[in-house]
C-alpha positions, 0 to 999 in steps of 0.5 A: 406820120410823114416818113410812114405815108410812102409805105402806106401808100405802096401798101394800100396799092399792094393790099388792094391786089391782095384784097381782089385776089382773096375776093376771088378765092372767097368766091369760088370757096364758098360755091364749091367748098373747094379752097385753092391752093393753086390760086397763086399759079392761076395768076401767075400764070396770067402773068406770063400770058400777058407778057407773051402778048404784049411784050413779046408779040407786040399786042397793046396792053389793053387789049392784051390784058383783055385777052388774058383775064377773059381766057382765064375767065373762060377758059380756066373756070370752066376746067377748074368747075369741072375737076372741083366738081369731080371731087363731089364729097371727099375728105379735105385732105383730098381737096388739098392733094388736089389744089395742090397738085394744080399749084405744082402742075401750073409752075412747072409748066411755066418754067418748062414754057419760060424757063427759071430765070426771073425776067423782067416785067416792063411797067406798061401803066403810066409812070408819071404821077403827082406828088402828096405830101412829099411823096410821089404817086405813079398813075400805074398806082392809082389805075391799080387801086382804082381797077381792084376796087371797082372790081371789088364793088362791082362783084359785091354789088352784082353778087346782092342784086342780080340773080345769078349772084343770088344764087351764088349765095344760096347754092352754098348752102343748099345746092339742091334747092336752087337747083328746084328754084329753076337755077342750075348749080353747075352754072353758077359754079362755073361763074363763080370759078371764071370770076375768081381766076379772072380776079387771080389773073388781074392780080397778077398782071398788076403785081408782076411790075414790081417783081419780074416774072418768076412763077414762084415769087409770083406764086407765093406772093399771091398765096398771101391773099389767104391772110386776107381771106382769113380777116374776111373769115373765108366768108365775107367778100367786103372784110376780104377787100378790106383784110387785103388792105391791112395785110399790104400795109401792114407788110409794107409798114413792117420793111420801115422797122425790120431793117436788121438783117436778122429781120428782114423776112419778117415783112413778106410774113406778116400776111400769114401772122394774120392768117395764124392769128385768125385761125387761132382766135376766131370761133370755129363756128364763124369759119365756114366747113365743107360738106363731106361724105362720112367715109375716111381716107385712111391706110389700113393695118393687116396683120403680116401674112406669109406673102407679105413676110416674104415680100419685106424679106425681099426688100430688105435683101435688094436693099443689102445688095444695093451697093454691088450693083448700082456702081457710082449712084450709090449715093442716090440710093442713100438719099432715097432711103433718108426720103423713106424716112422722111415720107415715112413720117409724112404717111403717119401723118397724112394716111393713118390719122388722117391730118394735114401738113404743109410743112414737113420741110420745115421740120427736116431743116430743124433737123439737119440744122441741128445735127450740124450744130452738134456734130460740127460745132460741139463734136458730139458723137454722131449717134448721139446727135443723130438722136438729139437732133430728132428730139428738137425738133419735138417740142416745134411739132407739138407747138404746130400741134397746137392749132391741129387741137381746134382745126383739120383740114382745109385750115390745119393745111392753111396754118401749117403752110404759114407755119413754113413760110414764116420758118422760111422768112424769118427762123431759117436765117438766125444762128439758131439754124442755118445762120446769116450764111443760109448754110451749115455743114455737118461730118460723117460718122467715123463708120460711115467714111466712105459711100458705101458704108454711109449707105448701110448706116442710114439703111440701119436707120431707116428700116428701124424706122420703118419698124418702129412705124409698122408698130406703131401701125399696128399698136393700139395708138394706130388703131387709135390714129385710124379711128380718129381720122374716120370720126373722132367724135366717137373717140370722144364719146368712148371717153377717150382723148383726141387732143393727146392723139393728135398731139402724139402723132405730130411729135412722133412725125416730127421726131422722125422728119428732123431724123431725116433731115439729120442723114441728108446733110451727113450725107451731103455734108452741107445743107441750105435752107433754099432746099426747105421751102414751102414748095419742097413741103407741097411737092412731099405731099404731092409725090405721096399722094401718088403713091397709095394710102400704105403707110410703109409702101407708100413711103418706100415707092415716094422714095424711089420716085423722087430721089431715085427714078429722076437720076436713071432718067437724066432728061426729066429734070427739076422741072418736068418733076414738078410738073409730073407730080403735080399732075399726078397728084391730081389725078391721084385725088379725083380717083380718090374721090371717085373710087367708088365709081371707080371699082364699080366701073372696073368690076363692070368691065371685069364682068362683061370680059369675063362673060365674053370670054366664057361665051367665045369659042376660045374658052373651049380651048382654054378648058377642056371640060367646059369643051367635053361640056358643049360636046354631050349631047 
């Protein structure tokens, strides 16, 4: 017990945090069913403002720390209340789009701000501390416990006794009637939205010490309350403080035994096993649901008309000529079409079934670790691999379908997120991918020695898969997709199976991800696992959003936009990328949700310009018998 209690105490201390943050994430979910995935960038965020404050400028911690929780508290609420509440009743998978888009926007300002490098936080609570046990405890500690669970208290005590937070609670189930009740719901949404960036930033202040400041670190390392929230069952704000106190220890516990190599990701990963274990066991009537309008965000299959015939005619004709007349960005052309592929996968999943994956990376690793296993290592011929490496990866897909039998939404991104990180922390650096090296390589095909003629065989691969999709589209499994995305609950009264639809489109997604996978690193030759991340996941994601609800055209223009544009615009690098999709992707999602507004206002204007028109004297310039018209007498 000895040798355990340093790490139950630098886990109570970590945990606490957690625990604040998860309080606040709870809070502002359960006022304005919003769930946010940029959670994580609020405090890091915080983070960067405290130490511009203090360690730059100069000003005291306390009053530093002040100012940056109450402009947080502030400020951020406000905007945050504002943009969630533009979201009103959209589909979950539009509340995803958007919170991480806010996720993506936030980090790559802050590395545009203070660049990618991690610097180092200086501790500014006192170090010095007193021994128990044999084991010494800082006074940086203490104050940390001691400042997360006051916090804690105090919210759980406003929140029963006061009125305002009264109402907190009530206006999650009916908005309308505490509206009757004489409060408003927009105030007490944005209460509730500055308490919970207020809690991310002290969160991350407090946990900046021990890490340095890197906005992703930081990012991800907030990101881990969700575990907390999990064990609060997004609903209690005490079971959320006290799910962040087993998730630090737990972690914390875990780096005593993981001490091999092989497991030495398993630690940073045990919040996301209580996140998975949570939504795997736990009734889904004990999880709370988000309100939304009956529509569906789903992509549509016309049949192919003449315009539209023409149009693929053109496509594939600018693709055979590609290579005559891009010169020596050849090869990000080829890396555009494995993106087709990949976001093509994607699309299949997100627009036509209407399902949500934070882990698409994740299935491109297995891919392209596999392809260098066969490839390099037993010398398959490369179409065979090619092939085997599109089906491994199969059986992960249908194992991540599991959960997407019981969840949707805001959850299945969740779970599938945890799914990632947890490839990432412990399956990436095993033999079985891309070994302890995190690096693997893998040949070219004998046809594809040099750039030009690899180019032509992925553009074979990716238009069989763009046909292979576009039957699918069109074939009664993807009228089955579309229709189970609108309202599967009809499906199931017709007698017919969602279970083995769901099932069938992640396969058929992760079939042709670890396709994808499998050409990026014939082309690059070699791949590393710090090029599948979470992030990479969310930034997918992002950039379709973008790109419209078309199942082919919405993969085709992502394609371009992330591996093509930024090669002919050399002053936006990684970082403005992430920053533009981010942003992008936010705005993509409050149109979504506001489309029909949208059209509505458009078709307004587009009458009231035509009217005009039609009353001005240049429409009888325009058209001579409109002029002939006013002339009769």
């Amino acid at each position: 017990m000895l040798t355990l209690l340093p790490f139950i105490i630098g886990g109570l201390t970590t945990g606490s945090l957690y625990g604040l943050a998860g309080m606040g994430l709870v809070l502002t979910y359960r006022t304005s069913g919003v769930f946010n995935f940029g959670h994580g960038a609020i405090a890091a965020a915080g983070a960067f403002l405290f130490y511009s404050l203090h360690s730059t400028h100069g000003v005291p911690w306390p009053i530093a720390g002040i100012v940056t929780v109450g402009l947080f508290g502030l400020l951020g609420g406000l905007a945050l209340e504002r943009l969630t509440r533009a979201l009103g009743d959209a589909l979950e998978v539009v509340v995803v789009l958007a919170t991480v888009g806010i996720l993506l926007l936030t980090e790559g300002l802050l590395y545009l701000m203070y660049g990618d490098v991690t610097r180092y936080f200086p501790q500014f609570l006192p170090t010095s501390g007193f021994m128990i046990a044999d084991v010494t405890v800082s006074w940086a500690q203490v104050i940390s416990v001691a400042v997360a669970s006051v916090s804690a208290l105090g919210l759980y005590l406003y929140l029963g006794r006061s009125r305002i937070g009264i109402a907190m609670r009530a206006v999650v189930d009916d908005p309308v009637l505490v509206g009757l009740a004489g409060e408003r719901p927009v105030r007490i949404r944005r209460a509730a939205w500055s308490t919970g960036c207020a809690f991310a930033a002290v969160s991350g202040i407090l946990l900046a010490p021990t890490l340095g400041l890197d906005a992703n670190l930081l990012t991800l390392l907030v990101v881990q309350a969700f575990g907390a929230c999990a064990i609060g069952r997004f609903s209690s704000l005490p079971g959320t403080y006290v799910g962040g106190l087993l998730v630090g220890v737990g972690a914390s516990v875990a780096t005593r035994y993981a001490t091999s190599p092989r497991w030495v990701g398993l630690p940073p990963t045990v919040p996301y096993l209580f996140l998975i274990g949570v939504l795997l066991f736990v009734p889904l009537r004990k999880l709370p649901t988000r309100r939304m309008s009956p529509r569906a965000l789903v992509a549509e299959a016309p049949p192919l008309s003449t315009r539209g015939k023409a149009a693929v005619a053109m496509v594939m004709a600018g693709a055979l000529v590609v290579p005559f007349v891009v010169g020596t960005k050849l090869p990000v052309w080829t890396s555009g079409l494995t993106y087709v592929v990949l976001f093509g996968s994607l699309a299949l999943l997100v627009w036509t079934s209407g399902q949500i994956s934070l882990c698409h990376m994740a299935f491109a690793a297995l891919g392209a670790t596999t392809m260098a296993h066969l490839a390099a290592d037993h010398h398959l011929p490369w179409g065979v691999a090619l092939v085997l490496a599109g089906l491994t990866v199969v059986p992960v897909g249908a194992l991540v379908a599991i959960p997407a039998l019981r969840l949707s939404g805001i959850y299945l991104a969740l779970i599938t997120l945890g799914f990632a990180v947890l490839m990432q922390n412990v399956v990436y650096s095993t033999f079985l991918m891309f070994t302890s090296q995190l690096t693997v390589t893998a040949p070219r095909p004998s046809l594809g020695t040099t750039d030009r003629q690899l180019y032509y065989v992925v553009l074979l691969v990716a238009a069989l898969t763009c046909g292979v999709l576009a039957v699918i589209s069109r074939s009664r499994l993807g009228r089955l997709l579309r229709a189970m995305a609108e309202t599967p609950t009809m499906l199931v009264t017709h007698g017919l199976d969602v279970n083995v639809t769901r099932l069938i489109v992640f396969c058929v997604s992760a079939f042709f991800a670890g396709i994808a996978g499998a050409l990026s690193i014939t082309q690059t030759g070699a791949a590393s696992g710090i090029a599948f991340g979470p992030i990479q996941s969310l930034l997918l994601v992002a950039v379709l959003a973008v790109c419209g609800t078309r199942l082919l055209r919405s993969a085709i223009l992502a394609a371009l936009l992330l591996a093509v544009a930024p090669a002919y615009i050399p002053s936006i690098g990684v970082n403005q990328q992430t920053a533009i999709f981010g942003a992008a992707a936010l705005l993509a999602a409050l149109l979504a949700a506001r489309r029909a507004e949208v059209a509505s206002w458009l078709a307004r204007g587009a009458s009231s310009s035509e009217a005009r028109v039609s009353a001005g004297p240049a429409r009888h310039r325009w058209d001579p018998a409109a002029a002939a018209g006013a002339r009769a007498p």
